[in-house]
N, C-alpha and C positions, 0 to 999 in steps of 0.2 A: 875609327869610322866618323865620329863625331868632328877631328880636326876636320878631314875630305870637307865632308860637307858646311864647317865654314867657311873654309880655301875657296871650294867653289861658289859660296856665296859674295865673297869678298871681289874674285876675280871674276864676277859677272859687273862688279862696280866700279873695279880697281885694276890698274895695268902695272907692272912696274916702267918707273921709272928711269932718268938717265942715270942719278945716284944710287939707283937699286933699292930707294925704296919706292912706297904706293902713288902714283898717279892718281886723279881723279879723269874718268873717260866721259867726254864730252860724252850730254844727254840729246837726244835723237834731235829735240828743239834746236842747241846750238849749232847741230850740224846741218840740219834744215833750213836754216835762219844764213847759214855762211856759203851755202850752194846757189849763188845766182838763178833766178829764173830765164827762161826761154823768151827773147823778144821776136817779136812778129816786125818784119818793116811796116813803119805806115810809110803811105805816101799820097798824091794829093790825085786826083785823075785828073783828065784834061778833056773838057767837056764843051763841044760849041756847036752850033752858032747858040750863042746866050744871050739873050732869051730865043725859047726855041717855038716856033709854029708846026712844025714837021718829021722834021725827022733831026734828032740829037746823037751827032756825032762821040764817038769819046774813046780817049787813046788808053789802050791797056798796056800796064807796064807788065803784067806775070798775068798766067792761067787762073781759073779759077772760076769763081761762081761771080757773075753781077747781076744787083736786084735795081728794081727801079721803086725806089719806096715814095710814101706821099710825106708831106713835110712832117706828120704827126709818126711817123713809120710803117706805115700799114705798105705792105709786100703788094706792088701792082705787078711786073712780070722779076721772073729769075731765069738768066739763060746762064746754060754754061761754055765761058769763053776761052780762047786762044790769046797768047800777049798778040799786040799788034792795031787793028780799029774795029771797033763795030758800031752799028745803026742802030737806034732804039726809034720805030716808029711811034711818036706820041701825039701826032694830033687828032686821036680820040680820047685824048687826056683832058678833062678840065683845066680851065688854068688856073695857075694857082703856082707854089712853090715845090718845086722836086725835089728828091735828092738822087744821087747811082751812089751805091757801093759796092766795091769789090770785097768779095770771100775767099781769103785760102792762105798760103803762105805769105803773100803780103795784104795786104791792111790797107784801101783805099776809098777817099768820097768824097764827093762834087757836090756840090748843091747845084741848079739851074731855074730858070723859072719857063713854062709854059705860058702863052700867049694867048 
């Protein structure tokens, strides 16, 4: 009874080998550490007329969420878009410096400035 139970101790640490004897079994760290992470694309948006008085055009390259933040990040609108173009009307926007970013599968942001 007693071997069992260090067999089992051993072979919760240990695998055999190609030579038949003890392996040592990567610890959860080295296997965590050797599995790449998930990238997101960035990409850049395309934002105009720059600087904007009215209404800011801007070309979506994927679906997803875009926010219209103020330079410091504070969230002024979030719509959710279609790839393709949309309208941000902003001339009740202070002027000052903007940014757009897109949320979702791809990773995108413009800066622009208001007028």
């Amino acid at each position: 009874m007693e071997i069992q139970a260090i067999y089992g101790r051993l072979s919760a640490m240990h695998r055999f080998g190609p030579a038949g004897g003890l392996a040592k079994v990567p610890s959860a760290d080295t296997v965590a550490a050797s599995i790449p992470e998930m990238q997101v694309d960035e990409l850049e948006l395309h934002v105009f007329p720059n600087p904007s008085i009215g209404t800011l055009n801007v070309e979506i390259p994927a679906s997803g969420w875009l926010e219209l933040q103020s330079i410091t990040g504070q969230s002024v609108q979030l719509v959710r878009v279609k790839e393709g173009n949309f309208a941000f009307d902003v001339s009740g926007l202070a002027a000052g410096r903007y940014q757009v970013v897109l949320h979702g599968d791809v990773k995108a942001q413009a800066a622009f400035v208001k007028e």
